[in-house]
LUMVEXGU-166871 format. One record per residue: residue in three letters; x, y, z of N, C-alpha, C, CB in turn. Coordinates in steps of 0.05 Angstrom, whole numbers, plus 5000, padded with zeros to 4 digits. Glycine has a CB too. Layout:
N
ALAXYZXYZXYZXYZ
...
***
This chain:
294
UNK553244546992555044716976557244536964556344936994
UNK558344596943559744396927561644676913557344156903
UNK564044436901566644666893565844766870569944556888
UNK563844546862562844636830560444906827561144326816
UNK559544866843558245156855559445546863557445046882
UNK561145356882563545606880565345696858565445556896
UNK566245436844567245636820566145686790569745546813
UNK563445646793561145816774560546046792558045626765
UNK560346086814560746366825563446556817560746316856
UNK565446356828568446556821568746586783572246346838
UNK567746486774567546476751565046766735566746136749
UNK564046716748561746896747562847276754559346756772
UNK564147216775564247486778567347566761564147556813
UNK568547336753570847506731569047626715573247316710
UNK567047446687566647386666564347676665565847066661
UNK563347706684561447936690558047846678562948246670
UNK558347646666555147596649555147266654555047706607
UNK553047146650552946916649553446816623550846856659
UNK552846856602553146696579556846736572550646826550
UNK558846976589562046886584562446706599564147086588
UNK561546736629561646406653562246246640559046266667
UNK559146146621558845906613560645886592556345856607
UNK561046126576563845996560566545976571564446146536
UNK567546096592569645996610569845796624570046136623
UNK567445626618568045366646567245156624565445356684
UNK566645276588565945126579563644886591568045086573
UNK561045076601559144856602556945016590558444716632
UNK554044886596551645126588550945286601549345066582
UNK549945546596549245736610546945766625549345896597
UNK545145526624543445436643544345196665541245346627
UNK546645126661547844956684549345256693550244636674
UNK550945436688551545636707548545776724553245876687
UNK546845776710544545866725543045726745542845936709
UNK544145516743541745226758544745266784541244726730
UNK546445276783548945186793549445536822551645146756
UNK549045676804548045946827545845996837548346196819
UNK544045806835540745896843540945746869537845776820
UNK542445466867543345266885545245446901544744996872
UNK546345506901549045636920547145896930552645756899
UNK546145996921544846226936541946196950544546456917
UNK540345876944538345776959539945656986536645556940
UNK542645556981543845496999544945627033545245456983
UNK546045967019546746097025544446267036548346147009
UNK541946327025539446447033541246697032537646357062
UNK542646807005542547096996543647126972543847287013
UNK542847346963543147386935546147416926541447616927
UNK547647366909549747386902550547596868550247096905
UNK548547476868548947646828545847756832549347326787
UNK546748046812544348176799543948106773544348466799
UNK541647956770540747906741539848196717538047716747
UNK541948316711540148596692542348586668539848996711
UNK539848406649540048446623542948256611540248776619
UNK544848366593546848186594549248206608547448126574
UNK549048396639550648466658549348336679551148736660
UNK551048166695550148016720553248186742550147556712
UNK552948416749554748486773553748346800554648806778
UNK555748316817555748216841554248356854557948176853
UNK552548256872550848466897553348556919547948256918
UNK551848716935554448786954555048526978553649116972
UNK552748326979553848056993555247886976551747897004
UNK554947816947557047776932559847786928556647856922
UNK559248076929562448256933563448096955562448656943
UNK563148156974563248097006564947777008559348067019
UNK562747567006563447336999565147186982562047276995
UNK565347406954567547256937570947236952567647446905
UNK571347296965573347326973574546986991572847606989
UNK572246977004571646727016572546516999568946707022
UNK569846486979570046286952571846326945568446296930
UNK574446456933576346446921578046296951577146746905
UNK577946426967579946266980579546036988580746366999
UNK576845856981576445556989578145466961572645416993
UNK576845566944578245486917580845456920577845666895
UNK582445666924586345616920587045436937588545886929
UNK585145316969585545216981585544916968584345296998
UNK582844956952582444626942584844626933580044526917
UNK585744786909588244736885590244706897588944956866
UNK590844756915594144726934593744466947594944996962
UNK591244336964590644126972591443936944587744136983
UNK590343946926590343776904594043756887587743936884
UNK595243986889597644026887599243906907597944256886
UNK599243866925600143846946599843436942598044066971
UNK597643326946597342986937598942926911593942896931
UNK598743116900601443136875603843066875602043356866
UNK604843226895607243216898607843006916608143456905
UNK606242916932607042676940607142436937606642656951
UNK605142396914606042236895608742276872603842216884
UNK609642396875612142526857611642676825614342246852
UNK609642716836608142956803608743236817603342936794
UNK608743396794608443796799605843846778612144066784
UNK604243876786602844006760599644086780602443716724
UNK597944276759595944486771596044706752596644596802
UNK594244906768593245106750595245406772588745106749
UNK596345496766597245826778596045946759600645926780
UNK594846166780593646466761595046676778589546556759
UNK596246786757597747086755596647286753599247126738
UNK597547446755595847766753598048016743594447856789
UNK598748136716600048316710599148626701601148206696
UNK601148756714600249016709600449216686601149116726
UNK602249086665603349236642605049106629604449466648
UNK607249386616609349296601611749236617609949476582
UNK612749316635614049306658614148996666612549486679
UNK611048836678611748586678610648316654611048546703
UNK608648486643608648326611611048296595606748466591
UNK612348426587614648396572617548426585614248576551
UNK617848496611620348506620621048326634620848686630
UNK619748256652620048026685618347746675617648206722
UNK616647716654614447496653616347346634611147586641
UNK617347426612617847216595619647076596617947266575
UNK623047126617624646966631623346876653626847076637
UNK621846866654620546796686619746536684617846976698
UNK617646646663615246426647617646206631612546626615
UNK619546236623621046066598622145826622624246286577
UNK624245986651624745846664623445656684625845946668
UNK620945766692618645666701617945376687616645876695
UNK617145446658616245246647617845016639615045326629
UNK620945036641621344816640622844716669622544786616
UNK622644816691621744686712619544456721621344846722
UNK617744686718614744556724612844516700613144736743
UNK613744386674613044316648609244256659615343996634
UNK608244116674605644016671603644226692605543666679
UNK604744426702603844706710603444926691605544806728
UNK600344966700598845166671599245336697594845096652
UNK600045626675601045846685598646036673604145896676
UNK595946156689594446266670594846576677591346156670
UNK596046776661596347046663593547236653599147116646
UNK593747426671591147676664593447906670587447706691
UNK593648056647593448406644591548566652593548506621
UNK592148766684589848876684592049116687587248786704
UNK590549346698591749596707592749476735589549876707
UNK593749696744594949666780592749656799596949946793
UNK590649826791588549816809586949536810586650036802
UNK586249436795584949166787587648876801584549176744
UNK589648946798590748786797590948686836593148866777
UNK591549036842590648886875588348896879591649016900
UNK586048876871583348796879583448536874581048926865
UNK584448366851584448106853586247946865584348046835
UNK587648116881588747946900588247946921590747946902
UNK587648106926585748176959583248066957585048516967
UNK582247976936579347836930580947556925577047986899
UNK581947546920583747246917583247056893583147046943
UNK583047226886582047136844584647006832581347526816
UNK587147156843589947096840591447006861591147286833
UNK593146806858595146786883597747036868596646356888
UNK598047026851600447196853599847496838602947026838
UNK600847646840600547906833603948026823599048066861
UNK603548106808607248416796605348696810608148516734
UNK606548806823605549066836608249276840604148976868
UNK606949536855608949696854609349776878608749886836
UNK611349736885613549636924613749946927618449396923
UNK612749936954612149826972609149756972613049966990
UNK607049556989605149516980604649327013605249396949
UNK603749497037604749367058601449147063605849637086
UNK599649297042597249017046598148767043594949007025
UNK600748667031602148347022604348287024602248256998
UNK605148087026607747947031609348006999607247597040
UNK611648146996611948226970615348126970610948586962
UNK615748076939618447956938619248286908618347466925
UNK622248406927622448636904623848536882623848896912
UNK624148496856624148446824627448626819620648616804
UNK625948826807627649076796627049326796628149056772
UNK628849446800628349796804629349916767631349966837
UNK627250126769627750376753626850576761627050366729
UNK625750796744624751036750623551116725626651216760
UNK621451336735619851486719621551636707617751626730
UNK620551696689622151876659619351996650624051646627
UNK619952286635618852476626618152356589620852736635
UNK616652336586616652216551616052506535613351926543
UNK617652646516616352936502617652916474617353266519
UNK615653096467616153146439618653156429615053356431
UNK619753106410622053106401623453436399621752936375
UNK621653566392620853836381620353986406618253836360
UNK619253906429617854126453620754246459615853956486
UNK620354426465622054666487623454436509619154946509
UNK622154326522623254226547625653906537619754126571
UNK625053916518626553626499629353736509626153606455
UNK630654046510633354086506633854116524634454236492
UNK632154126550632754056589634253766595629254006610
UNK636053696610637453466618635253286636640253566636
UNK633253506657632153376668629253496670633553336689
UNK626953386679624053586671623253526708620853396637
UNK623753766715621753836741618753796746621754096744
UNK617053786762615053746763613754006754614553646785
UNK614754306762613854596761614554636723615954836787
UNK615354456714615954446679613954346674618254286665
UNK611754246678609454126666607454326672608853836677
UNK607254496692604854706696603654806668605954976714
UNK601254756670600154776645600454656625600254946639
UNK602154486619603054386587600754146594607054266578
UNK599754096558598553866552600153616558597853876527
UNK598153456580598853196588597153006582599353176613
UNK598652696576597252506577597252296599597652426557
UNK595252196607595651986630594451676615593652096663
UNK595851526627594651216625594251026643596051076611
UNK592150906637592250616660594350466664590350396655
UNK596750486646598550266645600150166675600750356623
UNK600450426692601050376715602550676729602850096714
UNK603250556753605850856768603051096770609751016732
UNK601051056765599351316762599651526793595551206757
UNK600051286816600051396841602451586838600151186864
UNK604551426838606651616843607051786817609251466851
UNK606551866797605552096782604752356795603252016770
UNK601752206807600252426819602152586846597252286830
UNK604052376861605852466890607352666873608252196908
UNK608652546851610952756837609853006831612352646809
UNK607553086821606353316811604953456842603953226783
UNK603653326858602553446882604853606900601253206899
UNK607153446897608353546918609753766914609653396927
UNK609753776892610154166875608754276874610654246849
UNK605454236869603754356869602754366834604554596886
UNK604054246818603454236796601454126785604954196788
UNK600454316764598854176748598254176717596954216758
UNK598653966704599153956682596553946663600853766681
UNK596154056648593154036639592653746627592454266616
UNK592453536636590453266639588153226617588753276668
UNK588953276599586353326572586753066562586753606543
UNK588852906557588052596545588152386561589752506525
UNK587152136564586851846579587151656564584451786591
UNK589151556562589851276539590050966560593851336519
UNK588950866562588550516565591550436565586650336537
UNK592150466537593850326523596250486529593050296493
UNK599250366535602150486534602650636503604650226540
UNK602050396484602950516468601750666452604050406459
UNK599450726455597350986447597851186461594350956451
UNK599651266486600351416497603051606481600651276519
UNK604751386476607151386461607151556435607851116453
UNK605751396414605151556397603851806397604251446387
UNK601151846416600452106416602652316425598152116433
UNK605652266450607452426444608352446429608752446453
UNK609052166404611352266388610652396368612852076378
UNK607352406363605952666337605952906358601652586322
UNK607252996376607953226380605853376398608553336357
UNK603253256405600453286422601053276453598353026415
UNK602453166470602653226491604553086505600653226500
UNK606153166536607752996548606852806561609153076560
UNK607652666576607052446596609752326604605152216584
UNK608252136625610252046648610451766658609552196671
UNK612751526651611351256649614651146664610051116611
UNK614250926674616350826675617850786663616350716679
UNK620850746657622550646653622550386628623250606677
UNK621850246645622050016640619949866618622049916663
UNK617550126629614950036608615250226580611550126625
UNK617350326573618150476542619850326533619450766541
UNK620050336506621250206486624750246499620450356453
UNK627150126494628350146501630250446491628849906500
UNK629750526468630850666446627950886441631850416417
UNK628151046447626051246448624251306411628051566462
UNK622251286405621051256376621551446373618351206367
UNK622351426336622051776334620351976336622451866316
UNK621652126338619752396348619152426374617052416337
UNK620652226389620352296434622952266440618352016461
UNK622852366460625652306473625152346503628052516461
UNK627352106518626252166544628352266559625051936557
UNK626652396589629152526608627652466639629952936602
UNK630352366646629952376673628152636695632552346680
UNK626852546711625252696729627052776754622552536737
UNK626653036763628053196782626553316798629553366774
UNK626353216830628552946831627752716822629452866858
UNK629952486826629052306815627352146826630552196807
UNK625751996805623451866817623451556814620851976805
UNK624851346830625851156847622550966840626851286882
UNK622250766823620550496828621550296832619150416812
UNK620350016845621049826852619349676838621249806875
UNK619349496829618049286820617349026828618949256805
UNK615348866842616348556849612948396846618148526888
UNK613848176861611247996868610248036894611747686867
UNK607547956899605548036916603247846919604648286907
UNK603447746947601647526953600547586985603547226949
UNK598347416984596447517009598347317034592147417004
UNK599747077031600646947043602546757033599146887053
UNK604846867045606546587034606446337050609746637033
UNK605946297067604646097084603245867068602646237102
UNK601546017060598345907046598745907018595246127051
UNK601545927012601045896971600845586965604546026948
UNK599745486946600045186938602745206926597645066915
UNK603644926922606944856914607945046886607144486904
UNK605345006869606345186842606945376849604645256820
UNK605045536864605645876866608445986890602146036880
UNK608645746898611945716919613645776904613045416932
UNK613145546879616145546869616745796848616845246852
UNK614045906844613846066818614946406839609446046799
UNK614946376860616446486878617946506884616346496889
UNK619346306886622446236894623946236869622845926908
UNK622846236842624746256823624646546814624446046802
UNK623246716822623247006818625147126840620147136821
UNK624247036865627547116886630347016865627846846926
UNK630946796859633446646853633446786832633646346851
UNK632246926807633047076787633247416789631347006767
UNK632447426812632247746821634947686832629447886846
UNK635747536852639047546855641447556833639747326867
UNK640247506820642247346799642147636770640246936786
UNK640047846785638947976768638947916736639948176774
UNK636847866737636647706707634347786703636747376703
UNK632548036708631648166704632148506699630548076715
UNK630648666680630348976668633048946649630549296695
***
């Protein structure tokens, strides 16, 4: 078994197919194939399903990647680590973000001060939803993760607090309320998104018993946005993940009661981070004091 084996596996199960592998590791897509035939003659079990131009993980796959990622961060922190003792900083950190919240609010002072710290440290970021985002950390695809606190599966460092807000029509009935109850949404056209907070959404509406009619699903924040501000339905997003200055035609209002998020970083071990992902830690504590974040 060789590292080069394992990470055409961990490579494999981001990219989902073999021919993106091979363009992510930049080699040929018959060296990704020669390279997992070896690791799983090795292993004596199957790891990938070959169907068509989808190669999903088998369920011993699944199983195992978790492993492979963690020999991997191990190599990279080993290798980080001879770095620094020779008096170099530099390596690969992979991040993991959940939205607008930490794409555009917490990442780009983070990333600015970061980088000129640790100038020869590649910082590689993925946008996923919240759900994805702790699967790859618990699969260990990422050392670091932005999540939403409390999160007692990880060692978590808290960022910044806001709260959910009601996003509505400029025009709806409920626009001229100070605050929108959960029993104010019964029945009205709602929109939901992957962007994040979905859990505590669902707590805020369950625990009233409410239910809002759920007829649209937007990916996207700001396909969400707009579909309120043409006057089509409400929804419910963080704070922090809306424009600062509400677009025309929405306006937002606080939720009653109020509904309290935390924001921070999230790692399977601070123990076990390599030096980059330490410091890329320690300077998110030192700017969360200093609040220099939301």
């Amino acid at each position: 078994m060789t590292f080069t084996q394992l990470e055409v596996f961990a490579a494999l199960a981001r990219a989902g197919s073999f021919s993106r592998a091979a363009a992510l590791l930049g080699i040929t897509q018959s060296a990704v194939s020669h390279a997992l035939r070896a690791l799983e003659g090795e292993l004596q079990v199957q790891l990938v399903r070959r169907e068509g131009p989808h190669s999903p993980l088998t369920d011993a796959g699944t199983r195992l990647l978790q492993r492979a990622n963690d020999i991997l961060q191990q190599k990279e922190a080993l290798r980080q680590e001879a770095d620094a003792e020779r008096g170099m900083a530099r390596g690969t950190l992979r991040v993991a973000s959940f939205g607008a919240t930490s794409s555009l609010r917490l990442l780009p002072p983070l990333i600015t001060e970061y980088r000129r710290r640790q100038p020869a440290v590649l910082v590689q970021i993925d946008e996923q939803n919240d759900d994805t985002v702790v699967k790859w950390l618990l699969e260990r695809r990422v050392e670091i993760g932005f999540v939403v606190l409390p999160d007692e599966r990880f060692e978590t460092v808290p960022l910044v607090e806001d709260e959910l807000v009601a996003l509505l029509p400029a025009a709806h009935r409920l626009a001229a309320q100070r605050s929108i109850r959960a029993a104010d949404l019964q029945g009205e056209a709602f929109v939901r998104t992957s962007a994040g907070s979905g859990a505590h959404i669902d707590r805020f509406l369950a625990e009233a018993g409410a239910q809002p009619a759920a007829i649209y699903h937007f990916e996207q924040m700001s396909s969400m946005q707009g579909f309120v501000a043409q006057g089509h339905a409400i929804a419910i997003a963080a704070r922090l993940a809306v424009p600062e200055q509400a677009p025309e035609g929405m306006v937002y209002r606080s939720l009653s009661p109020r509904q309290r998020r935390v924001t921070g970083l999230a790692v399977r071990s601070m123990e076990r981070l390599s030096p980059a992902a330490a410091g890329f830690v320690e300077l998110a504590r030192e700017m969360a004091r200093k609040k220099q974040f939301g």
